[in-house]
C-alpha positions as CSV (number, residue, x, y, z in Angstrom):
1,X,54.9,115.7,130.4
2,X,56.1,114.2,127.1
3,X,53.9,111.2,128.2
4,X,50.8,112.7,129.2
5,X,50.8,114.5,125.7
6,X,51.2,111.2,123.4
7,X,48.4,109.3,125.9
8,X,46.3,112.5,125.2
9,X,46.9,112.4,121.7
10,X,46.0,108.6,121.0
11,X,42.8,109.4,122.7
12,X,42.2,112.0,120.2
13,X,42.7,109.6,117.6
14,X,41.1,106.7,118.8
15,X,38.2,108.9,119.0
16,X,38.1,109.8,115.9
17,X,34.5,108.8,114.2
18,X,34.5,106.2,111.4
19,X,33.7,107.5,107.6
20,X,30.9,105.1,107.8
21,X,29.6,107.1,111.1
22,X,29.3,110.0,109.9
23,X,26.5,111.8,108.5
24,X,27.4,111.7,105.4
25,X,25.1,112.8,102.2
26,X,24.8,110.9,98.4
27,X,23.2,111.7,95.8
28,X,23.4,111.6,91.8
29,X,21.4,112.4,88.7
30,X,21.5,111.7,85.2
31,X,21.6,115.6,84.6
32,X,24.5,117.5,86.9
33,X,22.3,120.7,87.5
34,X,19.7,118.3,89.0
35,X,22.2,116.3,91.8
36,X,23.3,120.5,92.3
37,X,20.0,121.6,93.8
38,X,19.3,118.5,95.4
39,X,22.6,118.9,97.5
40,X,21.9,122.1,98.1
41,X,18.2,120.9,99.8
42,X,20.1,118.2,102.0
43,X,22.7,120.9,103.4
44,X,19.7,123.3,104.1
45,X,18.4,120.4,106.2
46,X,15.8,118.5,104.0
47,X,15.0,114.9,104.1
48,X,15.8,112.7,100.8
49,X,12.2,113.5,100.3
50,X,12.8,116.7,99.7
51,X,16.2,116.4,97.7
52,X,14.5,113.9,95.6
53,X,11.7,116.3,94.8
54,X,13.3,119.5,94.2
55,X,15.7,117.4,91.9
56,X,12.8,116.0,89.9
57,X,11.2,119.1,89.3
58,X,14.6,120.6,88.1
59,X,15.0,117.5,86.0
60,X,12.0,119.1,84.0
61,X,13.9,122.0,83.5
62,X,17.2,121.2,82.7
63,X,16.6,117.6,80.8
64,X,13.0,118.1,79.5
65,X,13.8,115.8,76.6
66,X,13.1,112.8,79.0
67,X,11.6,114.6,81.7
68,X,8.9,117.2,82.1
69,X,5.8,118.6,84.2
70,X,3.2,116.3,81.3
71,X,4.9,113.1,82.8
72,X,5.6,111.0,85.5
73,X,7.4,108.6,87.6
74,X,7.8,105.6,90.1
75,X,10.1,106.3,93.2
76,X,10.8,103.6,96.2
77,X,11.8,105.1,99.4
78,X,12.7,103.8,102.9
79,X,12.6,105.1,106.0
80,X,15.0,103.9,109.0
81,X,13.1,105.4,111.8
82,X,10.2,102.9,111.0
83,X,12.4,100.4,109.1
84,X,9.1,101.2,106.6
85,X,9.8,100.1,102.6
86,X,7.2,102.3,100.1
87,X,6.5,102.7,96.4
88,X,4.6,105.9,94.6
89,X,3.2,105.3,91.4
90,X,2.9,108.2,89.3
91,X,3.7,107.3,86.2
92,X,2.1,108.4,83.1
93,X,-1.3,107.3,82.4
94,X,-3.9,106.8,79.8
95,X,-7.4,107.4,80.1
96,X,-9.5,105.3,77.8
97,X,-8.9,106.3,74.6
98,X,-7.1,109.5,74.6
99,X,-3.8,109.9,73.0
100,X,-2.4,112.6,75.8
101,X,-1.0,111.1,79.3
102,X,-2.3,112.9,82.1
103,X,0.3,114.8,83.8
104,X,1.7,113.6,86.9
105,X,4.9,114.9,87.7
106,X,4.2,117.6,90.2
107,X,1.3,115.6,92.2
108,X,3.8,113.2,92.8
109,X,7.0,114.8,93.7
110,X,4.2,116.4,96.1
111,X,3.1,113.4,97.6
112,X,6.3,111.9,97.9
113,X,7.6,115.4,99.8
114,X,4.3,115.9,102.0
115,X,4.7,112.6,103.2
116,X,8.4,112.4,104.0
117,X,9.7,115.8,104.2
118,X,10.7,118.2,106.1
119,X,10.9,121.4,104.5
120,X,8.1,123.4,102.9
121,X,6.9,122.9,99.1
122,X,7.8,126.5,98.3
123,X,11.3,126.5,98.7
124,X,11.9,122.9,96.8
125,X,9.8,124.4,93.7
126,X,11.7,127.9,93.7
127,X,15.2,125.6,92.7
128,X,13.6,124.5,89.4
129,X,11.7,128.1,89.0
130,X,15.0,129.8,89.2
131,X,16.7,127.8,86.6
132,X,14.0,128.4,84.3
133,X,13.8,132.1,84.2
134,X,17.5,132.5,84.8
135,X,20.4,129.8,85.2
136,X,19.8,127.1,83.7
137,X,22.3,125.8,81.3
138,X,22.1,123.4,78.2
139,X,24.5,120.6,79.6
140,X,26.1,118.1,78.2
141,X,23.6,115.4,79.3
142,X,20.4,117.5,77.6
143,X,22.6,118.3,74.1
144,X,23.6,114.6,73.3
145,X,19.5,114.0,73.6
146,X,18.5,117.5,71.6
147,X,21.3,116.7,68.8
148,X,19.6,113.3,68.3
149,X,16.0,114.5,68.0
150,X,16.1,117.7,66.3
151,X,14.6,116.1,63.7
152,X,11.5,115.8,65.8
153,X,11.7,119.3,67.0
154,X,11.8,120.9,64.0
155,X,8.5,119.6,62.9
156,X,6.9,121.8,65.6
157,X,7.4,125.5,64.9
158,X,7.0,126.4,68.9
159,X,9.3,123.9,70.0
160,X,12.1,125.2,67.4
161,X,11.5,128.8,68.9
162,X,11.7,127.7,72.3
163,X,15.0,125.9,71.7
164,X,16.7,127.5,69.9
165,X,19.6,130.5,70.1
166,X,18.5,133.9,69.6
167,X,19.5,133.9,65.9
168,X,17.4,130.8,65.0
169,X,20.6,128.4,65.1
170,X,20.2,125.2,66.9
171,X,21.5,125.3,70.7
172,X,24.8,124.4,72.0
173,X,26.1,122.7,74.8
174,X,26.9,125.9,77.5
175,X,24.0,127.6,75.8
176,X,21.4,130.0,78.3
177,X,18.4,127.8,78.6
178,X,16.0,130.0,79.7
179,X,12.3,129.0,79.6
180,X,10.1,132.0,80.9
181,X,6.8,130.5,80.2
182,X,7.4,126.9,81.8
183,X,9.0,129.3,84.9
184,X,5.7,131.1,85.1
185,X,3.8,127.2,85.5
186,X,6.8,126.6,88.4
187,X,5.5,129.7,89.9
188,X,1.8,128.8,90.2
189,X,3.0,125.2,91.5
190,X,5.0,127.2,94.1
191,X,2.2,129.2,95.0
192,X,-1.0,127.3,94.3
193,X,0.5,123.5,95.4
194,X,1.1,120.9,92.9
195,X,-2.8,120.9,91.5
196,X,-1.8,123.4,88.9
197,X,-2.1,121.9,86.1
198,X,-5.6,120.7,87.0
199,X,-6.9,123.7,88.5
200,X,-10.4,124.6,86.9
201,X,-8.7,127.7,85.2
202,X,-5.6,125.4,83.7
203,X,-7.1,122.3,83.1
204,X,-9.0,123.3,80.4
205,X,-6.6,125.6,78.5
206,X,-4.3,122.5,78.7
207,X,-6.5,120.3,77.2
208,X,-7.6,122.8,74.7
209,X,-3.9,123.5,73.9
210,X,-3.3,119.7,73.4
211,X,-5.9,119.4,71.1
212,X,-4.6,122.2,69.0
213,X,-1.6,120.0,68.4
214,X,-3.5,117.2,67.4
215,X,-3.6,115.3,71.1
216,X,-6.9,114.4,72.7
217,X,-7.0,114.8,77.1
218,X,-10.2,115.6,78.6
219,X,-10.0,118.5,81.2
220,X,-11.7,116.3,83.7
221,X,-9.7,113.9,83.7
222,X,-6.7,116.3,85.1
223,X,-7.9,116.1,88.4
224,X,-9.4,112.8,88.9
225,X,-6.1,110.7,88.7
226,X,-3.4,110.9,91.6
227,X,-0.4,109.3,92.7
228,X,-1.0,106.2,94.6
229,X,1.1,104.4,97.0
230,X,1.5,101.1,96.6
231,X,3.4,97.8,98.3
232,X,6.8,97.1,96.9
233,X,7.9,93.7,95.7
234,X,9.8,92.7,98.6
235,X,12.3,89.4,98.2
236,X,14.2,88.6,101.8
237,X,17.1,86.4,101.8
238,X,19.3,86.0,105.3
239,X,19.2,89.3,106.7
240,X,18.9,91.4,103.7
241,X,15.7,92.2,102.3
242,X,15.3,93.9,98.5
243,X,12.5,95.8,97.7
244,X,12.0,96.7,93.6
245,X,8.8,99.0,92.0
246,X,6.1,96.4,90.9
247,X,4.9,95.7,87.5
248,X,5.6,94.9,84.6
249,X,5.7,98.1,82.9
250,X,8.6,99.0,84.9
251,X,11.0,96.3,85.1
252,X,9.9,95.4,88.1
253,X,8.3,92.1,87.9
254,X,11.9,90.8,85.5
255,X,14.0,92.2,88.4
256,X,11.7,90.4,91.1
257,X,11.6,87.2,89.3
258,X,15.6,87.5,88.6
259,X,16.2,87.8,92.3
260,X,14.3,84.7,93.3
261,X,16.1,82.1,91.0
262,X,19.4,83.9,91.6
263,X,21.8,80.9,92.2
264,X,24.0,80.5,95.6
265,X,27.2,82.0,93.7
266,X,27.2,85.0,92.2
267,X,28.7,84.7,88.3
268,X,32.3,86.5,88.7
269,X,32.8,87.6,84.8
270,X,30.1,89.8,83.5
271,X,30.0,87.6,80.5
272,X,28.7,84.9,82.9
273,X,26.4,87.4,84.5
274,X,24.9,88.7,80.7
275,X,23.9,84.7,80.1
276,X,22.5,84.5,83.4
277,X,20.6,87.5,82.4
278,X,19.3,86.0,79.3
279,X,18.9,82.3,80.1
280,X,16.6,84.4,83.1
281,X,14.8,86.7,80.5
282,X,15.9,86.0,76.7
283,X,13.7,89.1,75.4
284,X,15.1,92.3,75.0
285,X,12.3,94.9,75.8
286,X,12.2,98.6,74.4
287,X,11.5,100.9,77.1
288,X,11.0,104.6,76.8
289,X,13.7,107.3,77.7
290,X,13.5,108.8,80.5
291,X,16.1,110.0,83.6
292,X,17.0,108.8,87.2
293,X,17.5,109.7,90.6
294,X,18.9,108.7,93.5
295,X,19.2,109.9,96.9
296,X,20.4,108.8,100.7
297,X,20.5,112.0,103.7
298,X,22.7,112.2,106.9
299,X,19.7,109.9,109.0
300,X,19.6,107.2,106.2
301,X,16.4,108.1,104.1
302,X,17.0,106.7,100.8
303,X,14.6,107.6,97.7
304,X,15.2,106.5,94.2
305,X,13.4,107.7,91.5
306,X,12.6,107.1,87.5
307,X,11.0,109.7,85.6
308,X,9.8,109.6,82.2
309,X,8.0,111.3,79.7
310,X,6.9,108.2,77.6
311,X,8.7,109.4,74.0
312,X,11.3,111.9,73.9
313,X,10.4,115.6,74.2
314,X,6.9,113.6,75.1
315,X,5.0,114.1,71.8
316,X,7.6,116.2,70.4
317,X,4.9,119.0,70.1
318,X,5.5,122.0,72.5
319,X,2.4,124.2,74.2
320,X,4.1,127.4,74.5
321,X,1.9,129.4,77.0
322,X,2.7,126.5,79.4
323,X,6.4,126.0,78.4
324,X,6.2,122.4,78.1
325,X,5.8,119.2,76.2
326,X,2.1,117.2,76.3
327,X,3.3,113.1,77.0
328,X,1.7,110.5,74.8
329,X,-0.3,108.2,76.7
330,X,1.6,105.3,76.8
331,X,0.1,101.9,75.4
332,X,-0.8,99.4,77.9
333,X,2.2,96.7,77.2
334,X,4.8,100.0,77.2
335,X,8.0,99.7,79.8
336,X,8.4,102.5,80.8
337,X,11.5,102.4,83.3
338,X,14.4,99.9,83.5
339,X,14.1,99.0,87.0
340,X,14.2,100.1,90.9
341,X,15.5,98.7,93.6
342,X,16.5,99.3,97.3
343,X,18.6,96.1,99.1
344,X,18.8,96.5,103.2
345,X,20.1,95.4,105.9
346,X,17.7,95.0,108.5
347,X,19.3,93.9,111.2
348,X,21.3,97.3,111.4
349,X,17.9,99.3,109.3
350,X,20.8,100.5,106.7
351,X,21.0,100.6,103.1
352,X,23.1,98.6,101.2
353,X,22.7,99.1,97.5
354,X,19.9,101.6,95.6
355,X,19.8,101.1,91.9
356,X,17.5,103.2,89.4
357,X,17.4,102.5,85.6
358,X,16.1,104.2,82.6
359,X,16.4,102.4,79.4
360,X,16.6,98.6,79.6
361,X,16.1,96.2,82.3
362,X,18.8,94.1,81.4
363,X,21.7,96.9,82.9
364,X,19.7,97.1,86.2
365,X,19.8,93.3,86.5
366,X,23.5,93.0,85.8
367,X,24.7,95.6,88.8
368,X,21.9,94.6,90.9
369,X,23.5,90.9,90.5
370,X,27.5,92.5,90.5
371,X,27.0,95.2,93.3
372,X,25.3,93.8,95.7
373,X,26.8,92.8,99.6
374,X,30.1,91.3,99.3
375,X,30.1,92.2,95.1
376,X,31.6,94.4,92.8
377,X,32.8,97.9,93.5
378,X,29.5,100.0,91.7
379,X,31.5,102.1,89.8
380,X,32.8,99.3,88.0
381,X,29.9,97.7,87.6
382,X,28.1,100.5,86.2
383,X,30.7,101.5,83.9
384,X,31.4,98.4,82.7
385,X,31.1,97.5,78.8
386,X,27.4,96.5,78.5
387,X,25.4,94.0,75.9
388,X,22.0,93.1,74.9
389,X,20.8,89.8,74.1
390,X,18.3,90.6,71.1
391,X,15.2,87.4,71.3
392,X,16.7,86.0,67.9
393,X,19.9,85.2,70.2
394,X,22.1,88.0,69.2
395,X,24.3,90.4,70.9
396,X,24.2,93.9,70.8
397,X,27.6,95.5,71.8
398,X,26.9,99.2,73.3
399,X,30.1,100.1,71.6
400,X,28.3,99.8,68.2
401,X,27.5,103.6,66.9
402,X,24.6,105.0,67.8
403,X,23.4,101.8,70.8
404,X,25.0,103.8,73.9
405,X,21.1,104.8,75.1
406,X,19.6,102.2,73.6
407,X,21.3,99.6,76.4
408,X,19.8,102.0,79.2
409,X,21.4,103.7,82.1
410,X,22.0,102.8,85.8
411,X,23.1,105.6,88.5
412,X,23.3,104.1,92.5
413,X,24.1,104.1,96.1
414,X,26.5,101.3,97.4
415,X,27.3,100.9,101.1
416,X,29.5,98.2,101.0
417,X,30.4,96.1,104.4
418,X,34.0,96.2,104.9
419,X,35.4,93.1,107.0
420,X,31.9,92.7,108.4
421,X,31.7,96.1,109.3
422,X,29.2,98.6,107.0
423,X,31.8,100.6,104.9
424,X,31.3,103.8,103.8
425,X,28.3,104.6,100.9
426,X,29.3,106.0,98.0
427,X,27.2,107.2,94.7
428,X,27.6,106.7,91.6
429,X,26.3,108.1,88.2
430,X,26.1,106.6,84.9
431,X,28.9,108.0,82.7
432,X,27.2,107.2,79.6
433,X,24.6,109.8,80.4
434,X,27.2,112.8,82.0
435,X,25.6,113.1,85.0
436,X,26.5,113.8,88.4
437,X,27.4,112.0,91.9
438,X,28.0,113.5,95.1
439,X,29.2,111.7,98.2
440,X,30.1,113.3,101.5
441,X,29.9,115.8,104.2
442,X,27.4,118.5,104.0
443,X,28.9,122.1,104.3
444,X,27.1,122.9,107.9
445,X,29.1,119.3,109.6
């Protein structure tokens, strides 16, 4: 009997599934109420698409200093089932000589969701709504960017009563940040789809609104512009194949050309990676803040996202019937994100690294070099003491005061191979902006 027990119970064991079987969830954000609703979508089974749009829409909400309904964003997304590698351009745009981007945000979060999710609009919308009107929370990641700029805010009279504690004091981090009137535009986007803002009775009270602060947007030119899908770059070397958002006002054409001249051995210090970096691209580029997003469900959808509202709090002047902040159209050399980038496997249609970076190129470059198959643990990587090569040849040290944001921030998805075998993933946020990671089971497994 003894016997029969232990062969029963090395069975058990044996078949036991591998970490890296399961169906196992990651996601993280550079804002922790964000990564909160989005893991709440993907243990309500949604797709990434869905996460990845109910967190951007919270993003505006809970981080509207870089992120809000007047701007936009790029997002790369992959699909096992097809083995299919996409990109959705809407970013912020000008049109011709007006000084007010046209808003994107919500027509893309909706494209990006009707085309590769599973869940209806209305409930990914009603996360954000809800943390307008009653729990959202001034974190730590939102009061380290309204500290800096309160200088800006307080040149706008509305803005300063819309953030700001009931006694007219500035906010604090744990503060109630409730924001009725931008819960009331969730509310129409929940109900009316994401062409809300430029509906025939919106559009024009936006653009009349804008003006009033000094911004010029045509009404007509709300509904003309939409996201648009576009072709990835797309770099294969072996069996792995990276994909990164095109252009150059995204990082995208540095990272591209960085990946093709990478040499056959990786650089091992991150001193040697930083020259590599430079001798690569020698020019430091501002780029505007904005926030990131990155997601992978239990089936292997991954979608990584950049959002951005082109200067902080956009314009820094706040339409209060709307509850949010107009975003200057950006000028036509502006970089607007750091970088994005997806590396897979296509032999075994599985992810291997997803990077997203606000800020400067330079930090995407260095983990998408360090992390990659066979590299540097991402954590590390992405935690790692960073520095900028300025174009007259010297080095900017994030440890400096005050040059933490400007060096840009990276949050990611690694699946590491283990012995030849693919490891489990693990996510990773950016510790420089206090956001939030999740990796693991969802509550229904």
């Amino acid at each position: 009997m003894a016997a029969v027990t232990g062969v029963a119970l090395a069975a058990c064991v044996v078949s036991q599934p591998r970490e890296a079987d399961l169906p196992t969830i990651h996601l993280a954000s550079d804002e922790p109420q964000a990564t909160v609703v989005g893991r709440a979508v993907l243990e309500d089974g949604g797709s990434a698409a869905d996460a990845a749009a109910a967190m951007g829409l919270t993003l505006a909400v809970t981080l509207p200093s870089r992120v809000g309904l007047a701007g936009g964003g790029a997002c790369l997304i992959y699909d096992p089932e097809t083995d299919r590698l996409e990109a959705l351009d809407f970013l912020p745009r000008a049109v011709g000589d007006q000084t007010a981007a046209v808003p994107m945000l919500a027509r893309g979060l909706f494209a990006l969701q009707a085309r590769h999710g599973t869940v209806r609009w209305q409930r990914l919308v009603a996360g954000a709504e809800e943390a307008a009107r009653f729990s959202g929370t001034v974190s730590r990641s939102f009061f380290a960017d309204y500290e800096s700029v309160l200088p800006l805010l307080a040149r706008d009279q509305a803005a300063v009563r819309a953030f700001s504690r009931p006694d007219g004091q500035p906010l604090r981090e744990g503060d109630p940040l409730a924001q009725p009137a931008l819960a009331e535009m969730l509310s129409r986007l929940r109900v009316a789809g994401a062409d809300g803002l430029a509906s025939a009775d919106i559009a024009p009270a936006y653009a009349a609104f804008a003006g009033r602060v000094g911004l010029s947007l045509g009404a007509e030119a709300l509904p003309a512009e939409r996201p648009r899908w576009i072709a990835p770059i797309v770099i294969r070397a072996g069996v792995d194949t990276l994909a990164v958002f095109p252009g150059s006002n995204t990082g995208g054409d540095r990272l591209a050309a960085l990946a093709r001249a990478l040499p056959d051995r990786v650089p091992e210090t991150r001193a040697e990676v930083t020259d590599l970096v430079r001798d690569l691209h020698p020019h430091t580029l501002p780029t505007a803040p904005g926030a990131g997003l990155v997601v992978r469900d239990g089936a292997g959808q991954t979608v990584v996202c950049g959002l951005t509202m082109v200067g902080p709090f956009g314009t820094g002047r706040y339409v209060p019937p709307m509850g949010l902040f107009p975003a200057p159209a950006p000028a036509p050399d502006a970089v607007l994100l750091g970088g994005l980038a997806l590396q897979i496997n296509r032999p075994t249609a599985s992810l291997e690294l997803a990077l997203a970076g606000t800020g400067l190129t330079e930090p995407v470059a260095t983990v998408l070099i360090e992390a990659g198959p066979g590299g540097r643990d991402l954590g590390d990587s992405v935690a790692a003491p960073r520095t900028a090569v300025l174009p007259d040849g010297t080095r900017r040290d994030e440890a400096a005061p005050g040059e933490v944001a400007e060096l840009g921030r990276v949050i990611g998805i690694a699946c590491p191979s283990v012995r030849g075998e693919r490891g489990p993933c693990r996510a990773v946020a950016d510790p420089r902006a206090d956001g939030l990671a999740f990796s693991g089971l969802p509550l229904a497994f």
